[in-house]
Structure formats: structure tokens, C-alpha cells
C-alpha positions as CSV (number, residue, x, y, z in Angstrom):
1,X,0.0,0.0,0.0
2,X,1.4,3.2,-1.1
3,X,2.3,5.6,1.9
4,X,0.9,9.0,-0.4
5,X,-1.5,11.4,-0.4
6,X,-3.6,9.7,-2.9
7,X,-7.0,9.7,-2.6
8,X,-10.4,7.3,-2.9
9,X,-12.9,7.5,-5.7
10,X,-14.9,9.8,-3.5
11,X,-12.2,12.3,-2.9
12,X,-11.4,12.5,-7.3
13,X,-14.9,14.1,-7.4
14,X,-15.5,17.8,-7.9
15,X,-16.4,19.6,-4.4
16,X,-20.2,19.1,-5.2
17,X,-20.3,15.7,-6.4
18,X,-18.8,14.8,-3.0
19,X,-21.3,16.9,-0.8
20,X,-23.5,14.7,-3.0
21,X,-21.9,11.3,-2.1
22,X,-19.9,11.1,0.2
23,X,-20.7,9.8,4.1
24,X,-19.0,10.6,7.1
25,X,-19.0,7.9,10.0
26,X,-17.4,8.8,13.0
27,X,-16.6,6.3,15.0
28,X,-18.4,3.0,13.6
29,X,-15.1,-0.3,14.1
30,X,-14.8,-2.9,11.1
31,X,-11.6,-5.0,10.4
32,X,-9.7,-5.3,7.2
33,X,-8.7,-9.0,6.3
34,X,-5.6,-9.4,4.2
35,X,-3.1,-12.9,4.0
36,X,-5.8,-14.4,6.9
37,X,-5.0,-11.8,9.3
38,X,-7.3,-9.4,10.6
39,X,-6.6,-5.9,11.8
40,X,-9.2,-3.4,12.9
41,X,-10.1,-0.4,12.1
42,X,-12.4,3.0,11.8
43,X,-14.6,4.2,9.4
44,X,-14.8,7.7,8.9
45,X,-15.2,8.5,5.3
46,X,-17.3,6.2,2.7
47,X,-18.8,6.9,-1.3
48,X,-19.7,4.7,-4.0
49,X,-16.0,4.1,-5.1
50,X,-14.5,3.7,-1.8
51,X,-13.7,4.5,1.5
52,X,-11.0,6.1,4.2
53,X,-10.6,4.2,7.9
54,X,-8.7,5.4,10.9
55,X,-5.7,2.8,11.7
56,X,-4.4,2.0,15.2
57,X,-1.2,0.8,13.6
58,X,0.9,0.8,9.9
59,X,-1.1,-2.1,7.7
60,X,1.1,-4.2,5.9
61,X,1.4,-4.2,2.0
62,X,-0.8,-6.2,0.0
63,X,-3.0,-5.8,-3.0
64,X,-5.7,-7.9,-1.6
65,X,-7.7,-6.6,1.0
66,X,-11.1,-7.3,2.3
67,X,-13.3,-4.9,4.5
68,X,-15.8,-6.9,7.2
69,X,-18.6,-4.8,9.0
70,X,-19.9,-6.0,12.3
71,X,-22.7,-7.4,11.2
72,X,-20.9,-9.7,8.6
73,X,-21.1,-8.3,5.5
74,X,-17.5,-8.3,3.2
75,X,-16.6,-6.0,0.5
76,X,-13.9,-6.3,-1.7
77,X,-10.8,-3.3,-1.6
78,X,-8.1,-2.3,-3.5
79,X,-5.6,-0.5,-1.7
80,X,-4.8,3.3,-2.7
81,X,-2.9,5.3,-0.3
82,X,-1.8,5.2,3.9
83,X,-0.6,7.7,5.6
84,X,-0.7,10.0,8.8
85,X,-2.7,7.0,10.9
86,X,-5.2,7.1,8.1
87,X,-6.0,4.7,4.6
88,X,-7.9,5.1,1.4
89,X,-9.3,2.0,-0.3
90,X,-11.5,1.4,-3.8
91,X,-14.4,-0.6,-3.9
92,X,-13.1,-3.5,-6.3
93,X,-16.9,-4.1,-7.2
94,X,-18.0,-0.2,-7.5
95,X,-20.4,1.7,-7.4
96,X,-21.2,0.4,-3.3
97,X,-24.6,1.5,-1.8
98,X,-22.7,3.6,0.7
99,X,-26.0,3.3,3.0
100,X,-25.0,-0.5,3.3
101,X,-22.2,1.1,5.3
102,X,-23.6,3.4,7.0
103,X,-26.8,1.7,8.3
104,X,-25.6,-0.8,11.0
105,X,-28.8,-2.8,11.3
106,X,-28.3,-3.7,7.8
107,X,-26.5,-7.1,6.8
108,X,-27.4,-10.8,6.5
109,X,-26.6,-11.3,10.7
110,X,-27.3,-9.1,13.7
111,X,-24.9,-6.4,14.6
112,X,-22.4,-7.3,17.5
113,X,-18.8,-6.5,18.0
114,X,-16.2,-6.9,16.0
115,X,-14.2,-10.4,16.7
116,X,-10.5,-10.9,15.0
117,X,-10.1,-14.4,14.7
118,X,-6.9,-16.2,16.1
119,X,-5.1,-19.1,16.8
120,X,-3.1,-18.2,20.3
121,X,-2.1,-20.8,22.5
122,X,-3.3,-19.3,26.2
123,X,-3.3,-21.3,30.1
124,X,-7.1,-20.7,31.4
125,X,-6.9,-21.2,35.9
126,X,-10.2,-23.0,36.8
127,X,-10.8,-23.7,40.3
128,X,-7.1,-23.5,41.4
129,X,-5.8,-26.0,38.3
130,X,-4.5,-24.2,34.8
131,X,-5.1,-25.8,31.7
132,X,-3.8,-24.9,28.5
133,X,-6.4,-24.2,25.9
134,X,-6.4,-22.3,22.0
135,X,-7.8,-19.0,21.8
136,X,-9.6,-18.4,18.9
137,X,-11.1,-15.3,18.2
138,X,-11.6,-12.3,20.3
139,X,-13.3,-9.0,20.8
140,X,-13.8,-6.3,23.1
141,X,-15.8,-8.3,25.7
142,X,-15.3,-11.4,25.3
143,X,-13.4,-14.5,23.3
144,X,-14.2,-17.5,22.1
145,X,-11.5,-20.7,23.3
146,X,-11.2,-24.2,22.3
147,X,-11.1,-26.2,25.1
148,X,-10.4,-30.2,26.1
149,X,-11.5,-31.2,28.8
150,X,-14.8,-28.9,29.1
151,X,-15.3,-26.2,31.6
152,X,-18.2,-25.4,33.5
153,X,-20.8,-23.6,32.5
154,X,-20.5,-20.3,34.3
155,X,-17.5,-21.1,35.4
156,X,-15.3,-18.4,36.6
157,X,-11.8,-18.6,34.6
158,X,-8.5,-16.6,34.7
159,X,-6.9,-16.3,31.2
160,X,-2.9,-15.7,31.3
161,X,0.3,-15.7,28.2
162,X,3.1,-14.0,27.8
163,X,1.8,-12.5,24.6
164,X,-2.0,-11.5,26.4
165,X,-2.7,-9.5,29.3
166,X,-4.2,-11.2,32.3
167,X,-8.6,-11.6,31.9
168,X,-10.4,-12.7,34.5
169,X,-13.9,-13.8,32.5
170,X,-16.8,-16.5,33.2
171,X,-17.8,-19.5,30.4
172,X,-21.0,-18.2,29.0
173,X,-21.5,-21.1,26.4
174,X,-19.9,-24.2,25.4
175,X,-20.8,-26.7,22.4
176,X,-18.1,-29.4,22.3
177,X,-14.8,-28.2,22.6
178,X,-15.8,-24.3,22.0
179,X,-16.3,-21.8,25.0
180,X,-17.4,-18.4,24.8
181,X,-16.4,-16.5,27.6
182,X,-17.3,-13.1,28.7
183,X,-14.7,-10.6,30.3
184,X,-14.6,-8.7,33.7
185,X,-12.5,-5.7,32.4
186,X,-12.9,-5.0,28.6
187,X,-10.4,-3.8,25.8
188,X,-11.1,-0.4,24.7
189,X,-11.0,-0.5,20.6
190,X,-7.4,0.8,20.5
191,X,-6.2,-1.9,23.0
192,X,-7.5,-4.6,21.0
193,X,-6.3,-3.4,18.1
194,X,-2.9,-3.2,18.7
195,X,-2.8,-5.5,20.9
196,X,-3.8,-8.1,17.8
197,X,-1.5,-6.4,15.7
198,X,1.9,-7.3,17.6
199,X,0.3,-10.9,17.8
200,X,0.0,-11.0,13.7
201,X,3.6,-9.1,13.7
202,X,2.3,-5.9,12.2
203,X,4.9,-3.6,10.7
204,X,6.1,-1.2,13.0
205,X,5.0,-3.5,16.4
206,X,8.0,-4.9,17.8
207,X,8.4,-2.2,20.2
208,X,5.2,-1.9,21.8
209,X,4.5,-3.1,25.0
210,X,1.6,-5.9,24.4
211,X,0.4,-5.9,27.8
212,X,-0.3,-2.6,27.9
213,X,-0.9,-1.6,24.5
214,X,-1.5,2.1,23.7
215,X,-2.5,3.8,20.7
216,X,-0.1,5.7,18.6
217,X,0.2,9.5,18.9
């Protein structure tokens, strides 16, 4: 991804056609998916052509990106421009009904949070014994683990790694081997997202601090 000034579809248009089409979102989170990694991100500017997010962190090059609302839906990018904490992408399959963005009820599921899927081998403490379990996708409240033997249904756990900051959460569902567990203490957005990031070895992560990740001034 070109580090320019380089602008989306929406931003080529004369001053009026933009009034016209473009959106402004201020703070609604979706993730970009390129390579099977996941990174999230911020919506703040969205047309026909295209779009431009908020990052947390640098994205890494590549020409195949895709864009996943809360909600489920996927759209197709092609990468433009990143710079100053900020991206441009194209639609590949323009003209978007930008209102499919902007409407968060709309979408084939219900709206939830945003979950970046993993594969992070964590110790969960239950009732005084650890076990070690996968962790497979997480989100601000919550995270879904892979788990065998069981735990207990409402089980209070402890969730600890080098690479994760300490969780104390409770096992709200389990079918077979798969847990979902709520947190005590949530991630705030930027947290997550860089937190995430140094686990998928971002560019530009190797110096932050995971277990107390910060967002970039």
C-alpha cells in the first residue's frame, strides 16, 4: 500500500459531487482481512468508489484486502494510499450502496462486535488448576477458546500468556470443545487493536509493549 497522499474514488470528485456522495462515520469499528490476518479499524469516510478508515497501527502491503462490517457483510478493496494513521481504499466491485455502510442494522446477521479471529495458545486457571487451551477469536468483551477437557458452564476462569494481558472472564457457552467467555475488564478499541496487531507481527510492532498496548500519537 502506497504511503501517499492519494485519494479514494470519493475524494477525485469535484467539491459538489462529494457533498452529493460522500458519508461521514465517526466512529463506527470494522476490520480489514488481508493474507488471513485481521486488523481493525475505523470508518470515517465512505462513497460509491471507496472509503477512508482510521488505523491503530501501519497495515502491511498487500493488494488484496477485504473490509468486514460488524454485522458480517464483506466488501472487496483495492488498496490506494496510507498515511498520517489514516488509509484510502476502492471498492473492487463499484459503485457500493454507501447506505449498506452506513446503516448498522443492515447485513445478513445481527450487529455485534467486531471479533478478529486467532489461533493463540493461552493457560485458562479454573478452580485453582490451569489448563492450557487455544484461543480463537476475540473481541472487546469477550473470546471465544477451544477447550479439552470442558469447563463449567459459568465457570469463573483466569486467562494468562506471555503474549496476552491477564482476563479474568466467566464461560457463558460451550458446544463441544468451543467456549465463549465473557470478560470482567474490557479492551477499549485501541487496545484490541494493537494488541492483535503485535500478535500478527504488524509492521512497525515490535516495540510496543503488548500488555499494555496504547495507541499511537
Amino acid at each position: 500500500m502506497a504511503a501517499s497522499g492519494e485519494s479514494t474514488g470519493a475524494d477525485a470528485a469535484t467539491p459538489e459531487q462529494r457533498a452529493a456522495q460522500r458519508y461521514t462515520l465517526l466512529l463506527r469499528a470494522a476490520k480489514l482481512i488481508a493474507a488471513d490476518r485481521e486488523y481493525l479499524c475505523i470508518l470515517r469516510d465512505v462513497s460509491a468508489t471507496g472509503l477512508k478508515v482510521r488505523l491503530f497501527h501501519p497495515l502491511p502491503d498487500s493488494a488484496d484486502w477485504q473490509l468486514e462490517l460488524g454485522q458480517g457483510e464483506q466488501f472487496a478493496l483495492d488498496p490506494v494510499w496510507q498515511a498520517d494513521g489514516h488509509a484510502g481504499f476502492r471498492f473492487r466491485d463499484a459503485p457500493v450502496d454507501p447506505h449498506r455502510l452506513v446503516d448498522e442494522e443492515a447485513g445478513p446477521f445481527p450487529r455485534r462486535h467486531i471479533r478478529l479471529h486467532l489461533e493463540l495458545p493461552v493457560m485458562v486457571w479454573a478452580d485453582g488448576a490451569a489448563q492450557a487451551v487455544t484461543l480463537c477469536d476475540l473481541s472487546q468483551l469477550g473470546a471465544l477458546v477451544r477447550a479439552d477437557p470442558p469447563l463449567a458452564l459459568r465457570q469463573p476462569v483466569r486467562i494468562e500468556s506471555p503474549d496476552f494481558p491477564l482476563r479474568h472472564a466467566r464461560v457463558r457457552w460451550r458446544r463441544g470443545v468451543n467456549h465463549g467467555l465473557v470478560f470482567q475488564e474490557a479492551f477499549r478499541l485501541d487496545e484490541l487493536a494493537l494488541l492483535v496487531a503485535g500478535l500478527q507481527g504488524a509492521p512497525g510492532m515490535s516495540g510496543i509493549d503488548r500488555s499494555r498496548p496504547r495507541v499511537n500519537q
